[in-house]
VEXGUZA-817996 format. One record per residue (C-alpha): residue number from 1; residue in one letter; x, y, z. Coordinates in nm, 2 decimals, padded with zeros to 4 digits, m for minus. Each point is the difference from the previous one (the first is absolute). Layout:
N
num = NUM | residuo = A | east = X | north = Y | up = Z;
...
***
This chain:
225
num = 1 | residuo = X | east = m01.47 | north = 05.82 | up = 02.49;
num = 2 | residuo = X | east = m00.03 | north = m00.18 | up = 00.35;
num = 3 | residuo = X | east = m00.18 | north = m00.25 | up = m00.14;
num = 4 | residuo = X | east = 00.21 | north = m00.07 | up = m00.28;
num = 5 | residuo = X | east = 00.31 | north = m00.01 | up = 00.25;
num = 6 | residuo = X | east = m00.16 | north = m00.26 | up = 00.24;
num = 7 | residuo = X | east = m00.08 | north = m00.18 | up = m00.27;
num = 8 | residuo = X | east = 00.35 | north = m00.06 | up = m00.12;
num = 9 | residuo = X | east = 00.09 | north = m00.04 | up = 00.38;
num = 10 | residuo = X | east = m00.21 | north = m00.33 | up = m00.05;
num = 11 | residuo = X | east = 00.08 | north = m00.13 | up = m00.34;
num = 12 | residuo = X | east = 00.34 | north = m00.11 | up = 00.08;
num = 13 | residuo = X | east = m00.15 | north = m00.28 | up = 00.25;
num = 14 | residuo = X | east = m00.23 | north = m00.12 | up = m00.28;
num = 15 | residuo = X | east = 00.27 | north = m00.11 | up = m00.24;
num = 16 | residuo = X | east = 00.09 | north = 00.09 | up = m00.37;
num = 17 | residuo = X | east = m00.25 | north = 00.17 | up = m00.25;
num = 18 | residuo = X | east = 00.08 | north = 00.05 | up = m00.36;
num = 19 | residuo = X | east = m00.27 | north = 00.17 | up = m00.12;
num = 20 | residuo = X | east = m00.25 | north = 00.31 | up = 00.04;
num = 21 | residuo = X | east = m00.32 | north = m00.13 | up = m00.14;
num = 22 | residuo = X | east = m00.29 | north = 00.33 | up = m00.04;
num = 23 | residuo = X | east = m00.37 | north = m00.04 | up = m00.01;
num = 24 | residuo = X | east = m00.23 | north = 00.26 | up = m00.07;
num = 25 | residuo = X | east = m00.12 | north = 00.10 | up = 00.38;
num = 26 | residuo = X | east = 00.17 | north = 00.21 | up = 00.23;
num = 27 | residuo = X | east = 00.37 | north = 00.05 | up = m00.14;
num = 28 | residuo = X | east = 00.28 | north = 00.19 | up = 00.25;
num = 29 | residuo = X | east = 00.17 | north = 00.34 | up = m00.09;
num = 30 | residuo = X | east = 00.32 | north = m00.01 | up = m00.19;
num = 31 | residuo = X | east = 00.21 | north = 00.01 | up = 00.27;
num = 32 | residuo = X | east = m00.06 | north = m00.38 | up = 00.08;
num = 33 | residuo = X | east = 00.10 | north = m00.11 | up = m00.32;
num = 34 | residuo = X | east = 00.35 | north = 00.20 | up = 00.06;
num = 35 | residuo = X | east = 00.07 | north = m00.30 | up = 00.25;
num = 36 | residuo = X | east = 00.05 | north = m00.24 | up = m00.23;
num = 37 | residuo = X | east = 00.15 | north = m00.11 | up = m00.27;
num = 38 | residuo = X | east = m00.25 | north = m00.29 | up = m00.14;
num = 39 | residuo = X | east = m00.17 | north = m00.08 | up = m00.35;
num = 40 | residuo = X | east = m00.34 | north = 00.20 | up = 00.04;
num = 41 | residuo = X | east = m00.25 | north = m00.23 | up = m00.15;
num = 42 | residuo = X | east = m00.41 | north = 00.15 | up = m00.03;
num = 43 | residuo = X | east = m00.24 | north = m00.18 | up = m00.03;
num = 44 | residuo = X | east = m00.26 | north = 00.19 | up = m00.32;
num = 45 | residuo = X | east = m00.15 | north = 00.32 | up = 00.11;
num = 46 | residuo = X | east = 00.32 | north = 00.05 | up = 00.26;
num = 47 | residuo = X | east = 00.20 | north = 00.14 | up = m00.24;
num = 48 | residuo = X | east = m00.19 | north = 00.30 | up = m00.04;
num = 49 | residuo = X | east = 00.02 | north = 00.08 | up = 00.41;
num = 50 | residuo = X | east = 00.39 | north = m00.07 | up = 00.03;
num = 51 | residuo = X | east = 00.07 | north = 00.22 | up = m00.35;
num = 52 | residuo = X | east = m00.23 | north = 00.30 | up = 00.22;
num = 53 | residuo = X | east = 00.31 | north = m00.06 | up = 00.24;
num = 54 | residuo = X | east = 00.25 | north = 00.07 | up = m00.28;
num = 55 | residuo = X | east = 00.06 | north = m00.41 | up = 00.06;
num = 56 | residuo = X | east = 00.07 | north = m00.21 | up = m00.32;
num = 57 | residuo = X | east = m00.10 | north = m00.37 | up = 00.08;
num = 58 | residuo = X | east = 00.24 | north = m00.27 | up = m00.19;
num = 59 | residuo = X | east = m00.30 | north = m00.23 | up = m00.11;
num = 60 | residuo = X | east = m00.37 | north = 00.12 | up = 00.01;
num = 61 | residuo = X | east = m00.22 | north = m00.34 | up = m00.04;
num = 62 | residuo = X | east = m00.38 | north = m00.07 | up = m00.07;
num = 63 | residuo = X | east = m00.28 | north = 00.06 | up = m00.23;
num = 64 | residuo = X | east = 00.21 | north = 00.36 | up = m00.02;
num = 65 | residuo = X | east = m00.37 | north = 00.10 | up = m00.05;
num = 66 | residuo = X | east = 00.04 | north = 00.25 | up = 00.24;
num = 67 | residuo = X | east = 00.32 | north = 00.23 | up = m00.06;
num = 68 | residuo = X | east = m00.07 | north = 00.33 | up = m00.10;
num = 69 | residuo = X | east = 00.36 | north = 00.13 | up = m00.02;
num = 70 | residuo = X | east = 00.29 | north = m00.07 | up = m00.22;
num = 71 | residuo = X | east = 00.19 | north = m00.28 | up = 00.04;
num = 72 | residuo = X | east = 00.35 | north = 00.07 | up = 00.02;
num = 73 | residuo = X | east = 00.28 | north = m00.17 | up = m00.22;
num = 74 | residuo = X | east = 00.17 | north = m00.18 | up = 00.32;
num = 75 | residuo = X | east = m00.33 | north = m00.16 | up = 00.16;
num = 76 | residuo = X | east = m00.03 | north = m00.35 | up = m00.19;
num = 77 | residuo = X | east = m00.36 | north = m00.02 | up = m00.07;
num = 78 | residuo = X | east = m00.20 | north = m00.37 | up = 00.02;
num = 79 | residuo = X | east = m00.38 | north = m00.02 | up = m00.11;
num = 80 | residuo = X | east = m00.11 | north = m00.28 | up = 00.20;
num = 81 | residuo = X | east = m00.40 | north = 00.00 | up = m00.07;
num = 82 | residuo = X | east = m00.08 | north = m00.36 | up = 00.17;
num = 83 | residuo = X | east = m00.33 | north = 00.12 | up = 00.18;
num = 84 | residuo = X | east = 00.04 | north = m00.31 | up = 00.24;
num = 85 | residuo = X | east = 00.28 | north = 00.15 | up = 00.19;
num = 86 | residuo = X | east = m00.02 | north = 00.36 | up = 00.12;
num = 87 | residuo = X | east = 00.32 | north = 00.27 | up = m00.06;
num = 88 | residuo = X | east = 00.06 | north = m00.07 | up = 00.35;
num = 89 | residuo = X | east = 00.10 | north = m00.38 | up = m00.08;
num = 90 | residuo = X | east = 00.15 | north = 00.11 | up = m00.35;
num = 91 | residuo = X | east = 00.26 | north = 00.13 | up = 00.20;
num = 92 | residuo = X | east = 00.09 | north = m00.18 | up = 00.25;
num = 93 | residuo = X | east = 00.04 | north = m00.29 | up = m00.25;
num = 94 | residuo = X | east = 00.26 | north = 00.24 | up = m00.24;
num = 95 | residuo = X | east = 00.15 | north = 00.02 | up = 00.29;
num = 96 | residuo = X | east = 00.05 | north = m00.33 | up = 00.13;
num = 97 | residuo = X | east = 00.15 | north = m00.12 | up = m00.39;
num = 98 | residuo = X | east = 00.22 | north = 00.30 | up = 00.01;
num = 99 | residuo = X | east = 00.14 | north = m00.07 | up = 00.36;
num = 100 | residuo = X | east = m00.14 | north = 00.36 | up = 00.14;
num = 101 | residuo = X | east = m00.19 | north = m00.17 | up = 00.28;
num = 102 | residuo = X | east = m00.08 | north = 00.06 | up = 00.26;
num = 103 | residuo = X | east = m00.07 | north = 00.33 | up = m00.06;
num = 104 | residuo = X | east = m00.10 | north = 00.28 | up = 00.25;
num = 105 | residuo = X | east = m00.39 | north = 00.10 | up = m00.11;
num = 106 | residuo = X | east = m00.14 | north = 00.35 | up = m00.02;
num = 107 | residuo = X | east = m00.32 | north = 00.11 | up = m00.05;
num = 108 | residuo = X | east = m00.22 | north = m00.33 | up = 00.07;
num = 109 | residuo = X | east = m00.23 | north = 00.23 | up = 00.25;
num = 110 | residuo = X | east = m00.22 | north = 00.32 | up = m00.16;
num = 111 | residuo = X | east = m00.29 | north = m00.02 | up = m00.24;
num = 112 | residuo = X | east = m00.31 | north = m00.23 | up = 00.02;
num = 113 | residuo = X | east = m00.07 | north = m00.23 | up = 00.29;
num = 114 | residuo = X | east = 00.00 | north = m00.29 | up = m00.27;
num = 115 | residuo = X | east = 00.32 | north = 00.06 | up = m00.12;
num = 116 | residuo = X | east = 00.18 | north = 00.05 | up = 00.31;
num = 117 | residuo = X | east = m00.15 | north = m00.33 | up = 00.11;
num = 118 | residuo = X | east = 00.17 | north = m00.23 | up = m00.30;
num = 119 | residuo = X | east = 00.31 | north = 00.19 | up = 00.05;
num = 120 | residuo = X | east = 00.02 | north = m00.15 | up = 00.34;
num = 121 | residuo = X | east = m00.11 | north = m00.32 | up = m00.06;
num = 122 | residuo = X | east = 00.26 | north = 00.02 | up = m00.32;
num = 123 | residuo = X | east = 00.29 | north = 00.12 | up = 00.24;
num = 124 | residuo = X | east = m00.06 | north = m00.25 | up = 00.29;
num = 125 | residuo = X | east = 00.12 | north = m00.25 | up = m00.25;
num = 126 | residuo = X | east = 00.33 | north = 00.12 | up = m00.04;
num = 127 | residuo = X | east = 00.36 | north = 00.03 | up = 00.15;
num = 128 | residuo = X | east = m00.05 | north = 00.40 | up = m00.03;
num = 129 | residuo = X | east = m00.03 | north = 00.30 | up = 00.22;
num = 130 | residuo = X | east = m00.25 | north = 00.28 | up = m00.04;
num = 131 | residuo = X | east = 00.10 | north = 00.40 | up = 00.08;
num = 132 | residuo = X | east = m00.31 | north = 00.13 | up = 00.04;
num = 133 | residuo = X | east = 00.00 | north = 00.35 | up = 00.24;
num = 134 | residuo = X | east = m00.05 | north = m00.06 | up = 00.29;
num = 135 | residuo = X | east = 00.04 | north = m00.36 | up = 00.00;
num = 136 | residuo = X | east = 00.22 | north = m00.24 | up = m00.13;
num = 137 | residuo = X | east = m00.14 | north = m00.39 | up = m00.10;
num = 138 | residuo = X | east = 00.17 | north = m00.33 | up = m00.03;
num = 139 | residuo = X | east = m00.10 | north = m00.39 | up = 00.02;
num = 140 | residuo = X | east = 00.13 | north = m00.20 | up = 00.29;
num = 141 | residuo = X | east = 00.04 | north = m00.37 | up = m00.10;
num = 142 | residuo = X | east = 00.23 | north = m00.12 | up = 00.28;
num = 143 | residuo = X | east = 00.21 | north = 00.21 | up = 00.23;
num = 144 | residuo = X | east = 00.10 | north = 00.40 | up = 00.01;
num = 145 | residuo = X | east = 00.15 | north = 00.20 | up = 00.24;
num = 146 | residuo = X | east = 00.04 | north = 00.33 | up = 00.01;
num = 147 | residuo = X | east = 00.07 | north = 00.33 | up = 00.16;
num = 148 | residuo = X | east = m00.28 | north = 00.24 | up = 00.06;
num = 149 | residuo = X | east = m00.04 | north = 00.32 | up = 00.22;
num = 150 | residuo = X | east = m00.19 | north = m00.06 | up = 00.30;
num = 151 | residuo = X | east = m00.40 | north = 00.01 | up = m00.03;
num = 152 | residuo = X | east = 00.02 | north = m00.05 | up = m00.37;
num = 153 | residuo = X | east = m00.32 | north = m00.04 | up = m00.15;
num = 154 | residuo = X | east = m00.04 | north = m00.33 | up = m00.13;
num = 155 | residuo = X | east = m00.26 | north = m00.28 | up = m00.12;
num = 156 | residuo = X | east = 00.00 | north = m00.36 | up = m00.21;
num = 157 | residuo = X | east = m00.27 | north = m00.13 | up = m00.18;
num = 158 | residuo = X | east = m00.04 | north = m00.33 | up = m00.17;
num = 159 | residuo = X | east = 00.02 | north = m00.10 | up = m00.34;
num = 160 | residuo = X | east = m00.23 | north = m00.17 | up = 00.03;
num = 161 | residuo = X | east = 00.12 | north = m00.22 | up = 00.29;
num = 162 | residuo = X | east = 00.34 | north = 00.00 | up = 00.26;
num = 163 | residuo = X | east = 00.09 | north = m00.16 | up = 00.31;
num = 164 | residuo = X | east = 00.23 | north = 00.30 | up = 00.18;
num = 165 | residuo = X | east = 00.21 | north = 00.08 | up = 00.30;
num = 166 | residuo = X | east = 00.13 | north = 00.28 | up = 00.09;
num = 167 | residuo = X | east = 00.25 | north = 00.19 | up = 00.21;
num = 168 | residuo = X | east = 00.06 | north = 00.36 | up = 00.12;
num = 169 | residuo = X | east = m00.40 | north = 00.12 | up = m00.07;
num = 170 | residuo = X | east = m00.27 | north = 00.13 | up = 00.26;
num = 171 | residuo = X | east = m00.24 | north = m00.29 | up = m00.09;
num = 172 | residuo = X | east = 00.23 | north = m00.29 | up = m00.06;
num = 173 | residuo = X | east = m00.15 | north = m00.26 | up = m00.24;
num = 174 | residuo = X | east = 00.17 | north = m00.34 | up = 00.12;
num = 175 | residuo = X | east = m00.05 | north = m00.29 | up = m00.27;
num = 176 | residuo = X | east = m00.37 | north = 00.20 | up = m00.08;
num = 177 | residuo = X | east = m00.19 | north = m00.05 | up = m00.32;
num = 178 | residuo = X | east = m00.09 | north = 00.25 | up = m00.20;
num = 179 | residuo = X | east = m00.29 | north = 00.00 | up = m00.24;
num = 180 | residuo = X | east = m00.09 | north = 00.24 | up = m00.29;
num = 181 | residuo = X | east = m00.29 | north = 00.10 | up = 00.05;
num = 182 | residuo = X | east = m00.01 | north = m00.09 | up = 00.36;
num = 183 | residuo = X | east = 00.28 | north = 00.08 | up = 00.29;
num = 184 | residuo = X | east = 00.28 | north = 00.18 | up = m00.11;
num = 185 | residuo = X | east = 00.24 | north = 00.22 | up = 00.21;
num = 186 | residuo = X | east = m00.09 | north = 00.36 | up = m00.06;
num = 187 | residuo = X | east = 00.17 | north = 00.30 | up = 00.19;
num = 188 | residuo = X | east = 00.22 | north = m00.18 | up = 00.20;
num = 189 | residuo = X | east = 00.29 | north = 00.19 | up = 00.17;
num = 190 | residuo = X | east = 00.39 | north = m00.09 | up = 00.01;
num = 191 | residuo = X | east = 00.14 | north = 00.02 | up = 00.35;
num = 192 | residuo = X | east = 00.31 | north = m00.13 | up = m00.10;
num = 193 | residuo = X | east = 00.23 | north = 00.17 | up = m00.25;
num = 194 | residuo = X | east = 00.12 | north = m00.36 | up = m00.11;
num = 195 | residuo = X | east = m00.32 | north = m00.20 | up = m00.13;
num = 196 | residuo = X | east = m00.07 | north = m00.33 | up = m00.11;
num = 197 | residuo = X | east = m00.26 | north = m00.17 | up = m00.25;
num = 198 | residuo = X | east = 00.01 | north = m00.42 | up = m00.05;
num = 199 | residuo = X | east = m00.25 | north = m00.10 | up = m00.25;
num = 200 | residuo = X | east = m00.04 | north = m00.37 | up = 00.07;
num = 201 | residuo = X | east = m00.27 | north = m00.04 | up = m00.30;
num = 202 | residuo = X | east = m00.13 | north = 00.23 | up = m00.27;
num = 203 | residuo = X | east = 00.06 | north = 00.32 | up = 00.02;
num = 204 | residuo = X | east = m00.05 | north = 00.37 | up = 00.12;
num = 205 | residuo = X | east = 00.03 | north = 00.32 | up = m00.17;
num = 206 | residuo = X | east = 00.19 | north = 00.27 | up = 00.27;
num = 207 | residuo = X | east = m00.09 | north = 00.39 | up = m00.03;
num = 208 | residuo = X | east = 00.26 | north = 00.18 | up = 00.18;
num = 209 | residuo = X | east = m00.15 | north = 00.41 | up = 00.07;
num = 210 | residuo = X | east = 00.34 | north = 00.22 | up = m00.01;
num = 211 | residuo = X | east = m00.17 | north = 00.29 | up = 00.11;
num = 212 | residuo = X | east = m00.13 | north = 00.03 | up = 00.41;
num = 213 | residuo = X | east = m00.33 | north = m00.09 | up = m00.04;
num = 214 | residuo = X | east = m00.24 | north = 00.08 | up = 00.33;
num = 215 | residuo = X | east = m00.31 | north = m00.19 | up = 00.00;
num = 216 | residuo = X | east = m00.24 | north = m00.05 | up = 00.30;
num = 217 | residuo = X | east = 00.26 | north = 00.16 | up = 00.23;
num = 218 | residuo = X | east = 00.26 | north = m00.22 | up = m00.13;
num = 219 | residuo = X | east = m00.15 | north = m00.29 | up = 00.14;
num = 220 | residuo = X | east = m00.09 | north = m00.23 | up = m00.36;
num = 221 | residuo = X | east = m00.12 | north = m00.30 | up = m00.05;
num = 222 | residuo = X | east = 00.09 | north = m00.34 | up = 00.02;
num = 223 | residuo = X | east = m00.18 | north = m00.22 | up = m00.18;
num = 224 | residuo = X | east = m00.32 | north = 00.08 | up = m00.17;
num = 225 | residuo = X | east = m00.27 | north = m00.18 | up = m00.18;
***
């Protein structure tokens, strides 16, 4: 429940989201759905963790190869079997024709190393935010501000590439390029509960921690490589 409440302590900063799109990974309890009052879109084999949570998704979309429950008469059911574009990218394109994006993502970390890595390469290019206990994701582009609690746990990585400056973290990146691989900013600390990110080119994926996360005494890491 804490997480779930500093997690809506930061969405109102990142602008408006019209969706909640579900992957098959590492879902929240039914509480978190409570919050809002979106379309609940899943993505294929979804649908069966969110009806486990007594949660009936408005469109299930994919190969629906993988459902093993019924589908219930509400949920609007699309068999999309392209096998160049993963359920992942199904959804996020019903969503952007049916004006439900951006959406808030759930469940892109959990299962296979493989998996979770397309997610994330998937997810850095959208407008969207991923709630995924205990962190939260989003891709900076230009400029975001917001407020954090002090010694918020924090890094940015590049996707692949982004020139960055920073304000209000331990290790301040000022007009620093990021590479991925190579230098990103892992670990870094806030010491300012306002913050500042300017992406000047490309663009970085930011993983908030909302939990107090002591590593190495608290003392982090800057930059690694």
């Amino acid at each position: 429940m804490k997480n779930e409440q500093k997690f809506l302590s930061i969405l109102p900063l990142l602008g408006a989201y019209r969706s909640l799109l579900c992957l098959k990974g590492a879902l929240p309890g039914r509480t978190f759905f409570s919050h809002f009052d979106l379309p609940i879109i899943a993505a294929d084999g979804a649908y069966n963790l969110l009806w486990e949570r007594g949660i009936v998704a408005d469109v299930v979309i994919g190969d629906c190869d993988s459902i093993r429950v019924p589908i219930a008469s509400k949920t609007r059911k699309i068999v999309a079997e392209d096998q160049d574009f993963s359920d992942f990218q199904k959804a996020l394109k019903f969503a952007r024709e049916n004006h439900l994006s951006p959406p808030i993502i759930l469940g892109i970390n959990g299962g296979y190393i493989d998996h979770i890595l397309s997610n994330i390469a998937i997810f850095a290019q959208t407008d969207a935010v991923a709630y995924m206990p205990p962190n939260v994701a989003m891709v900076v582009r230009d400029r975001l501000a917001l407020r954090l609690p002090l010694a918020t746990k924090l890094s940015l990585f590049a996707v692949p590439f982004g020139r960055v400056t920073t304000r209000g973290l331990r290790w301040e990146l000022d007009d620093r390029e990021l590479h991925f691989p190579g230098d990103n900013s892992c670990f870094n600390r806030t010491v300012a509960e306002q913050v500042a990110f300017e992406v000047a080119e490309g663009a970085v994926v930011l993983v908030i921690y909302l939990e107090n996360i002591a590593d190495m005494g608290s003392a982090g890491i800057g930059i690694i490589y």
